[in-house]
C-alpha positions as CSV (number, residue, x, y, z in Angstrom):
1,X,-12.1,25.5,-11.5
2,X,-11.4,21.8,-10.8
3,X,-15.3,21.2,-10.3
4,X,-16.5,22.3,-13.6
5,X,-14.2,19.4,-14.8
6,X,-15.7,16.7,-12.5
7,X,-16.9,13.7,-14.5
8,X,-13.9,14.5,-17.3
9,X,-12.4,11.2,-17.5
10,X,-9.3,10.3,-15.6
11,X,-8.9,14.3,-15.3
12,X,-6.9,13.8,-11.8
13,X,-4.5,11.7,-13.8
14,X,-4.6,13.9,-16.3
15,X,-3.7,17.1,-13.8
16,X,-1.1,14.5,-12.1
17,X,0.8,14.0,-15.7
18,X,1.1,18.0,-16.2
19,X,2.4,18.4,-12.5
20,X,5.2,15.3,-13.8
21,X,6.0,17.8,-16.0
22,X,6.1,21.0,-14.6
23,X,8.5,19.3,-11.7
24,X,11.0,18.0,-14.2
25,X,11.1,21.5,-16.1
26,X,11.6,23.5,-13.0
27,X,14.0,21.1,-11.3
28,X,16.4,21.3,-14.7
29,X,15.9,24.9,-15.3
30,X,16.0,26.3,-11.2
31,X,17.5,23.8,-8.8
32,X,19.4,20.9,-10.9
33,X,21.5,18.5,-8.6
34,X,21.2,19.3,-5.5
35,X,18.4,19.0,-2.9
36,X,15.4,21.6,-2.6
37,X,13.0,22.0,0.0
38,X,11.1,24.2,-2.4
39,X,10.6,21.6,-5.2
40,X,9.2,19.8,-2.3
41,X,6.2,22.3,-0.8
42,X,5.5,22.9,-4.6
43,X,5.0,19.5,-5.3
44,X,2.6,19.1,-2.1
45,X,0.4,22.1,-3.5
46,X,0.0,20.4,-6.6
47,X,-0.7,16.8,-4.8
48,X,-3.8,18.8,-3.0
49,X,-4.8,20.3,-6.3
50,X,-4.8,16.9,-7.8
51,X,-6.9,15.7,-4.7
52,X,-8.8,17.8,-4.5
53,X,-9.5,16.9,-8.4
54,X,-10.2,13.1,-7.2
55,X,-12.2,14.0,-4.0
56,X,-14.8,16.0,-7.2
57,X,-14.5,12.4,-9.1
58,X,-16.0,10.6,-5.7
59,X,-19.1,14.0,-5.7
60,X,-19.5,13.5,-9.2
61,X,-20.5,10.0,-9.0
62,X,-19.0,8.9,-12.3
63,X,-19.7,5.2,-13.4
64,X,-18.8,3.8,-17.0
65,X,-15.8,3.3,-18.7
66,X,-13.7,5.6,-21.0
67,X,-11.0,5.2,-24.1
68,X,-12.2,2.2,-26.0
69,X,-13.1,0.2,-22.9
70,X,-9.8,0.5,-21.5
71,X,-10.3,2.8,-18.4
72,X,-13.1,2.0,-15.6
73,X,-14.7,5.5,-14.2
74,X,-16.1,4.4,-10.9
75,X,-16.3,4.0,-7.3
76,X,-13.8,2.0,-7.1
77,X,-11.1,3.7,-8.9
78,X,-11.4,6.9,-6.8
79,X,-11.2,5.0,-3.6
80,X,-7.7,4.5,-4.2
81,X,-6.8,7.4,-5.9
82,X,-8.0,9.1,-2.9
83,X,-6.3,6.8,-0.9
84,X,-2.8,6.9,-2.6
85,X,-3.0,10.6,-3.0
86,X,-3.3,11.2,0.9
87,X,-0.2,8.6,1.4
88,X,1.6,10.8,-1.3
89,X,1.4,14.1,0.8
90,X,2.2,12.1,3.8
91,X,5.4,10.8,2.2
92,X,6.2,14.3,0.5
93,X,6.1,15.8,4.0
94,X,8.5,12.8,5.5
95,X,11.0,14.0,2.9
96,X,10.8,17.4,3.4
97,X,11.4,17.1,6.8
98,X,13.6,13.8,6.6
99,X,16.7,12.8,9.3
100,X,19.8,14.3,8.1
101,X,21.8,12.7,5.7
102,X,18.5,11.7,3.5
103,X,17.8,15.7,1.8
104,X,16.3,14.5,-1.0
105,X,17.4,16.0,-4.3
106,X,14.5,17.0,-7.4
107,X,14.6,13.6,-8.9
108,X,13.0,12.4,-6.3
109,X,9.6,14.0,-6.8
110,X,8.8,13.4,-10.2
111,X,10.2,9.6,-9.7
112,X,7.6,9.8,-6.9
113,X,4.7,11.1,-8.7
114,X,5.1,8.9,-11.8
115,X,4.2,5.9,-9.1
116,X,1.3,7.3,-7.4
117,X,0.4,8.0,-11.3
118,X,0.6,4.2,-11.9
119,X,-1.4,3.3,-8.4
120,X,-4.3,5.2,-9.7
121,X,-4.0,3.9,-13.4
122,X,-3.9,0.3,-12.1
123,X,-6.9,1.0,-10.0
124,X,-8.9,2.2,-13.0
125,X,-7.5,-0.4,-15.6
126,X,-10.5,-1.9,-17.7
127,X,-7.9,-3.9,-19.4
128,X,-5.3,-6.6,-18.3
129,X,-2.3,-4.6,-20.7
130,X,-3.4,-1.5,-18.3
131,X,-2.7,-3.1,-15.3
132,X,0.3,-4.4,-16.6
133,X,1.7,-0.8,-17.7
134,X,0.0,0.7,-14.5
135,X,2.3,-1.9,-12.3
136,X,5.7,-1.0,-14.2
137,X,4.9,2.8,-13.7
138,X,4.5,2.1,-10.0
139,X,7.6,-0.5,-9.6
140,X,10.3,1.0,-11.9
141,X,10.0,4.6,-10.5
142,X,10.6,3.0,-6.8
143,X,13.4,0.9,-7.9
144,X,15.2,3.9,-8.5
145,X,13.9,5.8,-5.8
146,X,15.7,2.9,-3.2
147,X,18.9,3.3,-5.0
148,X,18.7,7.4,-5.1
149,X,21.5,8.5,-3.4
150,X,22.5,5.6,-1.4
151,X,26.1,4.4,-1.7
152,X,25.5,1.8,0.8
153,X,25.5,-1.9,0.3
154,X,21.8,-2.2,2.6
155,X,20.5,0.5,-0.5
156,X,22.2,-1.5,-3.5
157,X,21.0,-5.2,-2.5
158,X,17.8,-3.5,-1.7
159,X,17.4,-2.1,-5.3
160,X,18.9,-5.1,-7.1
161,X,16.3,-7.6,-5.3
162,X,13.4,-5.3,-6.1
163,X,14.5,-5.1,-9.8
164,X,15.2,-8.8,-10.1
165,X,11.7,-9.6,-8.2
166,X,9.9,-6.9,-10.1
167,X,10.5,-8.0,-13.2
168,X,9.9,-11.5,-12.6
169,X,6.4,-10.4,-11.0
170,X,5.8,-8.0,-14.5
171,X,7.1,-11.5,-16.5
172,X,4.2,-13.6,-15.0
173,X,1.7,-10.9,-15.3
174,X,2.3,-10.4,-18.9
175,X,2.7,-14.5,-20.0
176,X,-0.6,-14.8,-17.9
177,X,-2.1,-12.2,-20.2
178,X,-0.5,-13.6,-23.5
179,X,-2.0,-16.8,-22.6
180,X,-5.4,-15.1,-21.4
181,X,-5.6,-13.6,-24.8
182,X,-5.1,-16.9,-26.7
183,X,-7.9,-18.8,-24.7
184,X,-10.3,-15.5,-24.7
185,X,-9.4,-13.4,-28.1
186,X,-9.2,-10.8,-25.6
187,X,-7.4,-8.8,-22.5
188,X,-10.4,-6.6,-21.5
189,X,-12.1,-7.3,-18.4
190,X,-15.4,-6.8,-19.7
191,X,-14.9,-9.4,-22.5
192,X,-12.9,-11.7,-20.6
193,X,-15.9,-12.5,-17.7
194,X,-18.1,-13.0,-20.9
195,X,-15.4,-15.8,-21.9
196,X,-14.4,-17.5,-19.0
197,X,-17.8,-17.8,-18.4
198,X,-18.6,-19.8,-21.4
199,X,-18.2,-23.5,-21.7
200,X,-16.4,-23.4,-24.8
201,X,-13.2,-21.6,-23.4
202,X,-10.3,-23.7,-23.7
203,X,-9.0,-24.4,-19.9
204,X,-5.8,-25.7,-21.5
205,X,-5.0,-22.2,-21.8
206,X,-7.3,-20.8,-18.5
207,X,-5.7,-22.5,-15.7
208,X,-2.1,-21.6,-16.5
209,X,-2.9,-18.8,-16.6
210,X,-4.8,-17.8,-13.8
211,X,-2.1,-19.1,-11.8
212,X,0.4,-17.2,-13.2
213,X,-1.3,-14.1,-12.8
214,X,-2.0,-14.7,-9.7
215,X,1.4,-15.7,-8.8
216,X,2.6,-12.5,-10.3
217,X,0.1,-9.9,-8.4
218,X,0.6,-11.6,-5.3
219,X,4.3,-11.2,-5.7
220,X,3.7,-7.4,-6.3
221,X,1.6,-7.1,-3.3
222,X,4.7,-8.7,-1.3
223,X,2.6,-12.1,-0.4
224,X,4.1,-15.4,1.5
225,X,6.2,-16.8,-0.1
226,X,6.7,-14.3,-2.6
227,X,7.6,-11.5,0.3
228,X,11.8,-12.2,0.2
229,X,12.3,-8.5,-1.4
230,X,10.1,-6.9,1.1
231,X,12.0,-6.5,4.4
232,X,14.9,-5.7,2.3
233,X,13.5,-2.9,0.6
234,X,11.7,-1.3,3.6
235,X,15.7,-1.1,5.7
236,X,17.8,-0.3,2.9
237,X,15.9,2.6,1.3
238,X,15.7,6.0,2.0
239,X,12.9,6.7,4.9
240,X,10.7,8.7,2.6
241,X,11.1,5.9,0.0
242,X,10.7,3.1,2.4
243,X,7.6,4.7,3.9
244,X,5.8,5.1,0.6
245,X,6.7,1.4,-0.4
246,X,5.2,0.1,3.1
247,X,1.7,2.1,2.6
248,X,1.4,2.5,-1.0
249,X,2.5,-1.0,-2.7
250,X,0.2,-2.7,-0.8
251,X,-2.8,-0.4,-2.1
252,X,-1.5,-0.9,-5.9
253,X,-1.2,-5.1,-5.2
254,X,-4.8,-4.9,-3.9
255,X,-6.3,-2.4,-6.4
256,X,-5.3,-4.7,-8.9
257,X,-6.5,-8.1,-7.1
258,X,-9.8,-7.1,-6.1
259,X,-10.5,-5.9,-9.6
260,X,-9.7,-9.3,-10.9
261,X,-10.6,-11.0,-8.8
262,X,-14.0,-9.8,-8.1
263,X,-14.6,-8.7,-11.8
264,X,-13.2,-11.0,-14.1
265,X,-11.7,-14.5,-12.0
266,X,-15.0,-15.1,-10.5
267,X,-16.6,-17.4,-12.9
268,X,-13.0,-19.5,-12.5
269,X,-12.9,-19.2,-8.6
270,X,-12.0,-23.0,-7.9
271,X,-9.2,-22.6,-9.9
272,X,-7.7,-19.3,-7.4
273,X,-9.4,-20.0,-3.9
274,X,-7.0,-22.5,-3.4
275,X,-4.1,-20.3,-4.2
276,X,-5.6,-17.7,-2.7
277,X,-5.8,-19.8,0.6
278,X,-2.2,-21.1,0.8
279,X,-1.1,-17.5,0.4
280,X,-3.4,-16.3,2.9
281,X,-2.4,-18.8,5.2
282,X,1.3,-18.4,4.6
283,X,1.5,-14.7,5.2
284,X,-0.2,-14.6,8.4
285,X,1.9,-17.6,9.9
286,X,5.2,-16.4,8.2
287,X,4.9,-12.7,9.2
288,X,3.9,-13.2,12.4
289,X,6.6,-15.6,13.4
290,X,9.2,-13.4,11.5
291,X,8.1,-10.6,13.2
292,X,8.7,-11.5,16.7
293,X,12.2,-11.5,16.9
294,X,12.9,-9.0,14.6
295,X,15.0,-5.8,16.3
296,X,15.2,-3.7,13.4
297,X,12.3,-1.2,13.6
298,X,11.7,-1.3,9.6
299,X,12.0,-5.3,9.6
300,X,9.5,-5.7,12.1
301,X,7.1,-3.2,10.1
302,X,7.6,-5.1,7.0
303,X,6.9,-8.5,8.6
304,X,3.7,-7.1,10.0
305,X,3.0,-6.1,6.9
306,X,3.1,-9.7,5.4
307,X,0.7,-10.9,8.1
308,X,-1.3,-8.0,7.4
309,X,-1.4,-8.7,3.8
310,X,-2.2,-12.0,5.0
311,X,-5.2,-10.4,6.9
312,X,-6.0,-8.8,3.5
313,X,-6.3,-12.0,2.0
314,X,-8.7,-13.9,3.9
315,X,-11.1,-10.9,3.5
316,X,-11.2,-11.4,-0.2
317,X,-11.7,-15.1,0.4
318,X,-14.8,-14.8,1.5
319,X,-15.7,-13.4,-2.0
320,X,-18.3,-11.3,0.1
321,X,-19.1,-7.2,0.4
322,X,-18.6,-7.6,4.3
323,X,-14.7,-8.9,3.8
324,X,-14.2,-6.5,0.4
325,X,-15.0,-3.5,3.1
326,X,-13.3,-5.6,5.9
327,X,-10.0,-5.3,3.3
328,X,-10.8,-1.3,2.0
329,X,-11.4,-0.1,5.3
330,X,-8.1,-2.5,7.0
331,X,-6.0,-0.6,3.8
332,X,-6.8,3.0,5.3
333,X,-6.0,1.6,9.0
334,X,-2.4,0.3,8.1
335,X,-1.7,3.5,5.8
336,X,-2.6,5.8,8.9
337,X,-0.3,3.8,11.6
338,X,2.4,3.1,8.9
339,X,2.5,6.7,8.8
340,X,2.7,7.6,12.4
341,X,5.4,4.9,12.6
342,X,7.6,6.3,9.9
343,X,7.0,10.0,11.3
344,X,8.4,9.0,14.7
345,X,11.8,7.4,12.7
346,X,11.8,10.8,10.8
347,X,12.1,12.7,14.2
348,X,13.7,10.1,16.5
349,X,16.7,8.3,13.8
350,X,18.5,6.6,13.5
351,X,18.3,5.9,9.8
352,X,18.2,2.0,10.2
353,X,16.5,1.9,13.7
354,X,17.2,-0.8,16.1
355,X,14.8,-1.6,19.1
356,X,17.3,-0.6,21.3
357,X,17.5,3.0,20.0
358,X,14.1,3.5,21.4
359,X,14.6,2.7,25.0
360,X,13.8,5.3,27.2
361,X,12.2,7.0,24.8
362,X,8.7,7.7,26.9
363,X,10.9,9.3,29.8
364,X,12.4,11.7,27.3
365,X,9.4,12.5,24.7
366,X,6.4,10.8,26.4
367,X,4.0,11.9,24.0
368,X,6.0,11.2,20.8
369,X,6.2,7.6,22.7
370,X,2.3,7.7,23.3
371,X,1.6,8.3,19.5
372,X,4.2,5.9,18.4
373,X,2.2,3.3,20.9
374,X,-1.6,4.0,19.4
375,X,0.1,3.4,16.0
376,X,1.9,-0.3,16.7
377,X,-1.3,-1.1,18.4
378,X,-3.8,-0.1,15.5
379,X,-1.2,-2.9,13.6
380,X,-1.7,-5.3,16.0
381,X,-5.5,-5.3,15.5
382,X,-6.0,-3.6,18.9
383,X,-9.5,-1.6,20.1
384,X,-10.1,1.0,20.2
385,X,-7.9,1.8,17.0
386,X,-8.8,1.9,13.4
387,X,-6.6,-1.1,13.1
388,X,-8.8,-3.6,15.4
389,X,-12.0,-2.6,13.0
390,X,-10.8,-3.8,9.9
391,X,-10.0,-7.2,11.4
392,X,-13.0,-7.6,13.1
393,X,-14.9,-7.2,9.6
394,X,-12.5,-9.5,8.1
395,X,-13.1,-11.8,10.8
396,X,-16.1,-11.7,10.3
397,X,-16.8,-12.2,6.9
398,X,-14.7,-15.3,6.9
399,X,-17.2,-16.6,9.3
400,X,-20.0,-15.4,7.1
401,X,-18.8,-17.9,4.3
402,X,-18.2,-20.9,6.1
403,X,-14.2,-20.5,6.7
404,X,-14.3,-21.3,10.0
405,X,-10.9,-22.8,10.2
406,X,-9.4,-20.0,8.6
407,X,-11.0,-17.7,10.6
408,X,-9.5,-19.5,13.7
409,X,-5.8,-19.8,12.1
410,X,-6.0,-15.8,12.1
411,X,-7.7,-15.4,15.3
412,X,-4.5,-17.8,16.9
413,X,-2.1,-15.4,15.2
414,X,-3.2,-12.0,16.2
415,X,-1.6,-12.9,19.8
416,X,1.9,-13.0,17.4
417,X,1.1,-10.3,16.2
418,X,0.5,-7.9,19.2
419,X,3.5,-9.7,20.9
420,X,5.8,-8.3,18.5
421,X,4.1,-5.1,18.8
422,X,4.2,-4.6,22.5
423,X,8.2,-5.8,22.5
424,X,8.6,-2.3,21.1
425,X,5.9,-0.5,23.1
426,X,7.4,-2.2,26.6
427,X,10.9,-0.9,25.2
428,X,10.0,2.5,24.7
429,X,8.1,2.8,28.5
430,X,9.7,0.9,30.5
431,X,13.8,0.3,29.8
432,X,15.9,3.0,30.9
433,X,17.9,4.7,27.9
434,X,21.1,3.7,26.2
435,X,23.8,5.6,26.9
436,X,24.1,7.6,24.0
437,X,20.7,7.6,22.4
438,X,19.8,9.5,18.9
439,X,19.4,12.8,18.9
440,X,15.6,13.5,18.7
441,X,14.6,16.5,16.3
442,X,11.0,17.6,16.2
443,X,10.1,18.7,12.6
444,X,7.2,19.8,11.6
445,X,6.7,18.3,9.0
446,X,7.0,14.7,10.3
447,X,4.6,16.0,13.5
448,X,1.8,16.7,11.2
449,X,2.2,13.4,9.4
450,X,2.3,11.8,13.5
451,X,-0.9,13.9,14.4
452,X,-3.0,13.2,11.4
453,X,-1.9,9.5,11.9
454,X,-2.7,9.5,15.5
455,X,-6.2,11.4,15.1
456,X,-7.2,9.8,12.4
457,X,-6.3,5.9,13.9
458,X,-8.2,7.0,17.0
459,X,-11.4,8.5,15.3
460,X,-11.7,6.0,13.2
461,X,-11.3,2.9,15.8
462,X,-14.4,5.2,17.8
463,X,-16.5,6.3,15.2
464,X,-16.3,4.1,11.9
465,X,-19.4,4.4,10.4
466,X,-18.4,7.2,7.7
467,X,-15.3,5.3,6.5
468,X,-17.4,2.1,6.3
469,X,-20.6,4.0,4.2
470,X,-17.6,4.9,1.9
471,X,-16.7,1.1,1.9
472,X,-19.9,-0.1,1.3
473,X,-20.3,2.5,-1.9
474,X,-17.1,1.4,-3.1
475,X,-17.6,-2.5,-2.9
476,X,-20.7,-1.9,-5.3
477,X,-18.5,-1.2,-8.0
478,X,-17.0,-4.4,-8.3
479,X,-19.3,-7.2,-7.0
């Protein structure tokens, strides 16, 4: 059925929308208030319908554009809605099977779906209003999701800084496109390259706002030194939440970046590379000194996660298809271990882990440990792990354009990096157990989530070359 609609445009987003729906109606009418497991495992079966719906998209081969120009239909697009779409299941399955105390009630599904809805919008916007709407559906849904039934203060500051920082982000992105419109006559991509790459444009207008856009993506994407509401958000909301934020935002900051970046900024690149750079070079040397003395478990993920972004960064520096699949391919590898790392809190607690809640923990569960430890070391850029593949392309490509010293600046901070990251592995082998260690509770859910994670980090560090093909057929869609 789904494959006689392939080619349909945006008819995963479409059969997303109707699942929004059908979610809301049987939470109010069947299980209103109160958590449900059931909502849950329906919810997953229509996330694999709608997958399996974008996985037809990537057969089909689609290429144009759709509604008036506003919509692209391409490689590109179903990358990430693939990619979004397989963090989505992952997260849906951490909540099902979540530590106690975090039984998520019915709201939290459609608020859920309603982001991943705006991931995959963003990622297929032809038009700078769509990527402004497709960023408020992804930010406004998880604002509410951190404060969803948390009563602490850790979940209140969490949600008030990523409403305050959201909309400050959404504030540049939309002055950037008011001011876009008034140098160009236009917000659509297609038109705007045409523009910017006329002499006539006024630059009055132009450079403002490139660097306001940029300054309000790379605040979305949670960039040095626009990363303050980050760590926050990761430890004070729920697991399921925090997990989804850690993966997922990262994918809608990049979607979104690329595309301009590589479609429409291009003709203006001296007026972003430097930008661009300083952010690059801030996130790696911020995260990774953040990041080593951080005890909290979700801290220390979320500084990673800056240098990583960081990482990211450098790879589209060297405007080349090399770092583009460098960054595409590095996007899959943190998704995977940010998974396995958020499974492992699922089973082992507490709910705001602290280093020392992990000692001991390879005596007691040696092979939860070992996943845990292929999963920290695919984030520090370690072979043979998916992780250590995506820099090395990065890497790479900034070499292959001449940015030797920032090449070297990342090279000298992947030893941070793996520092931080072994602090936690050499806690969980080697010190005895506290006294009273968290209860560890082996769901099912959360193990599948740890075994995909671990599989797929492992066969992907080995044997690359599918992932990369996929890379390289993506890249072509915007360079």
């Amino acid at each position: 059925m789904v494959g006689a609609w392939a080619g349909t445009p945006l008819f995963a987003e479409g059969l997303l929308a109707a699942l929004i729906l059908l979610i809301v109606v049987l939470d109010t009418l069947f299980w209103p208030r109160r958590p449900s497991a059931n909502l849950g495992y329906l919810t997953l079966c229509g996330l694999l319908v709608v997958l399996s719906a974008a996985l037809q998209e990537w057969a089909y081969g689609a290429n144009g554009t759709a509604f008036h120009d506003l919509v692209f239909l391409d490689a590109y697009a179903t990358f990430f809605d693939i990619l979004v779409l397989a963090i989505a299941l992952c997260t849906l399955l951490l909540a099902i099977g979540g530590i106690e105390g975090e039984r998520v009630r019915g709201e939290f599904y459609p608020l859920l779906l309603i982001s991943v809805l705006g991931i995959m919008l963003t990622a297929s916007a032809a038009d700078l209003l769509v990527v402004y709407l497709g960023l408020e559906m992804v930010f406004l849904p998880l604002w509410a999701l951190t404060m969803l039934g948390h009563r602490r203060g850790a979940g209140v500051e969490a949600g008030v800084k990523f409403l305050i920082l959201g909309l400050f982000g959404s504030g540049l992105v939309l002055f950037a496109t008011a001011l876009l419109y008034g140098a160009a006559g236009d917000t659509g991509l297609q038109l705007l390259v045409e523009s910017l790459s006329s002499p006539v444009v006024d630059d009055k207008l132009v450079v403002p706002a490139v660097v306001l856009l940029l300054a309000g993506l790379l605040l979305k994407l949670g960039a040095a030194p626009l990363h303050a509401w980050s760590p926050d958000v990761r430890q004070g909301s729920p697991l399921a939440v925090s997990a989804f934020v850690a993966a997922a935002v990262p994918v809608a900051g990049f979607a979104a970046l690329g595309r301009v970046l590589f479609y429409v900024l291009l003709p203006v690149e001296d007026l972003w590379m430097p930008l661009l750079e300083a952010a690059a070079v801030l996130s790696l040397v911020y995260g990774s000194l953040l990041a080593l003395n951080q005890r909290n478990i979700r801290r220390l993920l979320a500084y990673v996660g800056v240098a990583q972004v960081g990482v990211a960064l450098l790879g589209l520096l060297a405007v080349n298809e090399t770092g583009l699949v460098g960054v595409l391919f590095g996007a899959i590898a943190a998704a995977l271990a940010l998974a396995g790392c958020y499974a492992i809190m699922a089973m082992c607690g507490p709910e705001s882990p602290d280093l020392r809640d992990y000692r001991g923990l390879g005596r007691q569960q040696p092979l939860l440990a070992l996943g845990f430890a292929f999963c920290l070391a695919s984030l520090a850029g370690l072979p043979p792990t998916a992780g250590f593949v995506g820099r090395f392309y990065v890497l790479t490509a900034a070499m292959e354009s001449g940015r030797f010293a920032l090449g070297f600046m990342a090279a000298g901070c992947f030893p941070l990096l793996v520092y931080a990251c072994l602090r936690v592995i050499v806690s969980v082998f080697t010190h005895p157990p506290i006294a009273d260690p968290p209860k560890v509770q082996m769901r099912a859910e959360a193990l599948v989530v740890l075994m995909l994670s671990v599989l797929g980090t492992l066969s992907l560090g080995l044997l690359p070359e599918t992932i990369l093909r996929v890379a390289r057929e993506t890249v072509v869609a915007v360079m």
